[in-house]
Residue frames as a rotation matrix with the C-alpha (Angstrom) as fourth column:
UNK 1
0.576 0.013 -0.817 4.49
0.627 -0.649 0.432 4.17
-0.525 -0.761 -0.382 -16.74
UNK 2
-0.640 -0.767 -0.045 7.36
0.581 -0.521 0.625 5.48
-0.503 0.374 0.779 -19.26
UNK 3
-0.582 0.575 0.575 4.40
0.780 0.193 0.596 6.40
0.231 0.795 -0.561 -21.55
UNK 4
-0.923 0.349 0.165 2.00
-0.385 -0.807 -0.447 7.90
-0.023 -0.476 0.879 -19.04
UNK 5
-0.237 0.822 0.518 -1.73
-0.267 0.457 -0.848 7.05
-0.934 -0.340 0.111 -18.37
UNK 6
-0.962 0.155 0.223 -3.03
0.271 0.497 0.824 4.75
0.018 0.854 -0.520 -20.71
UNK 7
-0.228 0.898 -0.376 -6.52
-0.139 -0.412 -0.900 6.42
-0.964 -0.153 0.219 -21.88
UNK 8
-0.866 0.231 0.444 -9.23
0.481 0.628 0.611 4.86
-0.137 0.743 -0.655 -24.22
UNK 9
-0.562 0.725 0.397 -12.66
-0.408 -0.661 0.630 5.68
0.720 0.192 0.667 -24.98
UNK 10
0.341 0.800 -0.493 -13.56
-0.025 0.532 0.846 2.88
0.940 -0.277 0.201 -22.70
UNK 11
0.628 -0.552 -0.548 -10.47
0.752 0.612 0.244 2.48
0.201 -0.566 0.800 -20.16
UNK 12
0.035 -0.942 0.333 -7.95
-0.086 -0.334 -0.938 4.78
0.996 0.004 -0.093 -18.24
UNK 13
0.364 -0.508 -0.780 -5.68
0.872 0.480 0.094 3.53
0.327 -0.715 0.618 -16.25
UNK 14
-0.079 -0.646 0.759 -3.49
-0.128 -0.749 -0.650 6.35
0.989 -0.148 -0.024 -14.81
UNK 15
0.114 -0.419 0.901 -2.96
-0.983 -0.181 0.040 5.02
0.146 -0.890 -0.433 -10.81
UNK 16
-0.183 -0.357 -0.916 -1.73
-0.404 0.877 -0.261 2.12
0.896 0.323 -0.304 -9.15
UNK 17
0.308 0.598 0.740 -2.99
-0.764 -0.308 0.567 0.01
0.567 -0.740 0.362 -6.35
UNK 18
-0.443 -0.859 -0.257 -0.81
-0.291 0.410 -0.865 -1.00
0.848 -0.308 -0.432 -3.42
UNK 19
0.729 0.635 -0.256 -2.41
0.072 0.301 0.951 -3.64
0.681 -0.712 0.174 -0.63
UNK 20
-0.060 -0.736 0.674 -0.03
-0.744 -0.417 -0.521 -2.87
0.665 -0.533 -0.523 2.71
UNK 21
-0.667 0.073 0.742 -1.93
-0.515 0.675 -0.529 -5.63
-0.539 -0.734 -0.413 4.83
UNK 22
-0.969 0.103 -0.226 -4.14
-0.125 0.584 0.802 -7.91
0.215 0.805 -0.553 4.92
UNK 23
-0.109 0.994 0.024 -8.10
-0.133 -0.039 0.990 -8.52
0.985 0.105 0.136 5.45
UNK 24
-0.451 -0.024 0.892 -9.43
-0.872 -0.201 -0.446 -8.56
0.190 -0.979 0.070 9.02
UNK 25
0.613 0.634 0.471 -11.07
-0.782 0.570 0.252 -11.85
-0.109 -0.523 0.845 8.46
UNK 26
0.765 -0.367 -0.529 -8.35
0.039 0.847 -0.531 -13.67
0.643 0.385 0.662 7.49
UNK 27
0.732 -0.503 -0.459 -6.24
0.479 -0.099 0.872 -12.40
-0.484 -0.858 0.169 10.21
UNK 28
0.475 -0.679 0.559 -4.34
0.868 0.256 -0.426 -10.46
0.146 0.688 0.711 7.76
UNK 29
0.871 0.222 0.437 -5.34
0.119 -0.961 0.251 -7.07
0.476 -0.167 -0.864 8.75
UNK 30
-0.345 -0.810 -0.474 -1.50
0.755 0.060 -0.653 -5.89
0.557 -0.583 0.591 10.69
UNK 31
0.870 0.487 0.083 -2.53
0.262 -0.597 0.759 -4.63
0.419 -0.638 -0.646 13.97
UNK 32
-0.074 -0.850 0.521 -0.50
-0.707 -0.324 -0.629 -3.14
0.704 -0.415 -0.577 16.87
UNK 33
-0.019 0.237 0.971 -2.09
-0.954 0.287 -0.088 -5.33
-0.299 -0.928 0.221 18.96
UNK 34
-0.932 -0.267 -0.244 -2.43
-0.361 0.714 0.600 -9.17
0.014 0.648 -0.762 18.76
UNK 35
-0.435 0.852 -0.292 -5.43
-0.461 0.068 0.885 -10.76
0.773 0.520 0.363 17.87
UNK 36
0.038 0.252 0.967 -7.58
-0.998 -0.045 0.050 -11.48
0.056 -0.967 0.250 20.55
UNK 37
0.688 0.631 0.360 -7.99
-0.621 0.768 -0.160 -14.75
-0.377 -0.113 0.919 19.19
UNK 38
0.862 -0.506 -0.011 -4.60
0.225 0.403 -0.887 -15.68
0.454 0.762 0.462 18.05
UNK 39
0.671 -0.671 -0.316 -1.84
0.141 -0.302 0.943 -14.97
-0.728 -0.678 -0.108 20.86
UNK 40
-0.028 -0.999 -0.023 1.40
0.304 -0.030 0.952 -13.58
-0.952 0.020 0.304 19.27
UNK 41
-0.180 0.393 0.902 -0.29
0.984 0.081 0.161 -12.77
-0.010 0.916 -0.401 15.56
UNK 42
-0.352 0.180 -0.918 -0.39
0.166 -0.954 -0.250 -8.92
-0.921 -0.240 0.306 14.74
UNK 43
0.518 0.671 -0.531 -0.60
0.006 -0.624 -0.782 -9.75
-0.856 0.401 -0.327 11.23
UNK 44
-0.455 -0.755 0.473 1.23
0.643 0.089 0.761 -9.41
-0.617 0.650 0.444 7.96
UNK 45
-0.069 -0.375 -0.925 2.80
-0.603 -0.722 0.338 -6.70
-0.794 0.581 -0.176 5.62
UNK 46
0.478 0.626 0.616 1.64
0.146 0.635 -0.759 -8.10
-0.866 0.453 0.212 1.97
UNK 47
0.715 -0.375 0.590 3.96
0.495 -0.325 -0.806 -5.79
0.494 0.868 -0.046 0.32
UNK 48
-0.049 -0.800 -0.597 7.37
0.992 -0.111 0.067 -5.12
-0.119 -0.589 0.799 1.27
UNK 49
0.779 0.199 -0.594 7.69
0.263 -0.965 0.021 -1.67
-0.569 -0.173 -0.804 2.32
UNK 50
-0.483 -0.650 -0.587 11.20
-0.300 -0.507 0.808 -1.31
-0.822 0.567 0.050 0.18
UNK 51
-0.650 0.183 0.737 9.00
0.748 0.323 0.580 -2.72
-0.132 0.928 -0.348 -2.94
UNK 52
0.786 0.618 -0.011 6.20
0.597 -0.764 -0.246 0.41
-0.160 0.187 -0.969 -2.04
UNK 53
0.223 -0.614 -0.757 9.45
0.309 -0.692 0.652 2.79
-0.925 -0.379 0.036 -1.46
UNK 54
-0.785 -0.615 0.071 10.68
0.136 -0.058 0.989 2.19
-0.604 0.786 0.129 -4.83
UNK 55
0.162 0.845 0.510 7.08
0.977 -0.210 0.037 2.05
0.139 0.492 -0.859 -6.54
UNK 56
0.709 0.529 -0.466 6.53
0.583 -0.811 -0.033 5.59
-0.396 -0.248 -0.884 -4.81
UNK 57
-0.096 -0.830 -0.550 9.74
-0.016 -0.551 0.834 6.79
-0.995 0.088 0.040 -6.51
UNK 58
-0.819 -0.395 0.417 9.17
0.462 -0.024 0.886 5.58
-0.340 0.918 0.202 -9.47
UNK 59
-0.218 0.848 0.482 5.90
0.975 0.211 0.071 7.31
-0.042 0.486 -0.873 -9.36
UNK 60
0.234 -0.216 -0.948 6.94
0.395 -0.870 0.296 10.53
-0.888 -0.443 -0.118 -8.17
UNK 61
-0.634 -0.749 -0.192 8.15
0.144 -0.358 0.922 11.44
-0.760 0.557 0.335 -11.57
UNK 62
-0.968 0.249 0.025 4.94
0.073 0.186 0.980 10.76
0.239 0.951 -0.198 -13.36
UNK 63
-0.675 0.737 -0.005 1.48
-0.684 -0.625 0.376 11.54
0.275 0.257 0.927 -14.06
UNK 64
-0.255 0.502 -0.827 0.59
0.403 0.832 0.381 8.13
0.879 -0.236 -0.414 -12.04
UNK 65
0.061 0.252 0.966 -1.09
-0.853 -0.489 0.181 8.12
0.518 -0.835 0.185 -8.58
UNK 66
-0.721 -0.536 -0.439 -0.34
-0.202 0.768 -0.607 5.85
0.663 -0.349 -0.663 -6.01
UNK 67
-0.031 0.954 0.299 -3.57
-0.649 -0.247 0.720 3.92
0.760 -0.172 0.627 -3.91
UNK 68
-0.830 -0.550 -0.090 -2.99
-0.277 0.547 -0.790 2.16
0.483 -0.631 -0.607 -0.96
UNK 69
0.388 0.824 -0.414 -5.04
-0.066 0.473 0.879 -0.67
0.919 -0.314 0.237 0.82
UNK 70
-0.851 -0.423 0.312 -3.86
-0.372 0.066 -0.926 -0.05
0.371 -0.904 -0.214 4.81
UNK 71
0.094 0.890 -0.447 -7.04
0.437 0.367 0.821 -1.91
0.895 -0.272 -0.354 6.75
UNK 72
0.767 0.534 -0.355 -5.58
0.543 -0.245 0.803 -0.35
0.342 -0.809 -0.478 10.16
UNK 73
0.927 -0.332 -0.174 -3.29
-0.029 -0.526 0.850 2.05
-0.373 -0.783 -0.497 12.20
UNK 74
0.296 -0.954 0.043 -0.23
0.058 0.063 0.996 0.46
-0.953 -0.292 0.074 11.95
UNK 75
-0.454 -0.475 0.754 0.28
0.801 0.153 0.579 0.42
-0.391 0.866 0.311 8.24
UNK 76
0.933 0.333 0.134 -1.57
0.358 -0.899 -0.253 3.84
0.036 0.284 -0.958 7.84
UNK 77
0.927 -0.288 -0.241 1.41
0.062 -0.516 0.854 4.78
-0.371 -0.807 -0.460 9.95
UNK 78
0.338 -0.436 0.834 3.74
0.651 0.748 0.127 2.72
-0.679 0.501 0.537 7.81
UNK 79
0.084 0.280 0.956 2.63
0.996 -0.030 -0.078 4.06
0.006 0.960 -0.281 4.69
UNK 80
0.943 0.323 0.079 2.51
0.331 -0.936 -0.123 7.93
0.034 0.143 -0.989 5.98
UNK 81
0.605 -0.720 -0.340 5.79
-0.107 -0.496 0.862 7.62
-0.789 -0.485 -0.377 6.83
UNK 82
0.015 -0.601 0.799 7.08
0.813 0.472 0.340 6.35
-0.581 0.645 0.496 3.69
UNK 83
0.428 0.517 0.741 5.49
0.825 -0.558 -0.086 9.05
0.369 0.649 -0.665 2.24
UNK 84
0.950 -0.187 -0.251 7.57
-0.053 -0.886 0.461 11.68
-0.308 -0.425 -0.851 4.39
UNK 85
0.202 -0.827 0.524 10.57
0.458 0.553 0.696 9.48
-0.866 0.099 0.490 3.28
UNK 86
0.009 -0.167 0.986 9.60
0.882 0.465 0.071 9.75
-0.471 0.869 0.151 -0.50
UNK 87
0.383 0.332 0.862 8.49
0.836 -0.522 -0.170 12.99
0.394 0.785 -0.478 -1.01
C-alpha cells in the first residue's frame, strides 16, 4: 500500500477485499433476524469492524479501493456506517 497499486503486464492489484459476514449456507450470513432454523443465531461478523475501520483509514490516503463482501442488511448497514465514520 506505501507503494501504490502494484501493476504488471499480467496482474494489477490496486483494491482490497473485505468479507463482513458470512455465507447463507453456512449460517454465516449476519441477519437481523434469527434463523428460522437455528433459534438465537443471527450470525457472525468475520471481520472485526475496528480491523475494517482502520483498513478504511489506511486506505483513505491511497490510490487503493476498498471491496466489501456484506451478504445482507445488517452488515450493509454496518459497513455504510463505517463509511460515514471514515470519510
Amino acid at each position: 500500500m506505501k507503494t501504490g497499486p502494484y501493476k504488471t503486464d499480467r496482474l494489477n492489484v490496486r483494491s482490497v477485499k473485505v468479507y463482513v459476514d458470512g455465507a447463507l449456507g453456512s449460517r454465516g450470513a449476519l441477519l437481523i433476524d434469527d434463523y428460522s432454523d437455528r433459534k438465537g443465531h443471527k450470525g457472525i461478523i468475520v471481520t472485526p469492524i475496528d480491523s475494517i475501520s482502520s483498513l478504511a483509514f489506511k486506505l483513505a490516503g491511497t490510490k487503493f479501493q476498498m471491496n466489501t463482501h456484506a451478504m445482507e442488511i445488517e452488515p450493509i448497514g454496518l459497513f455504510l456506517m463505517l463509511q460515514r465514520c471514515t470519510f
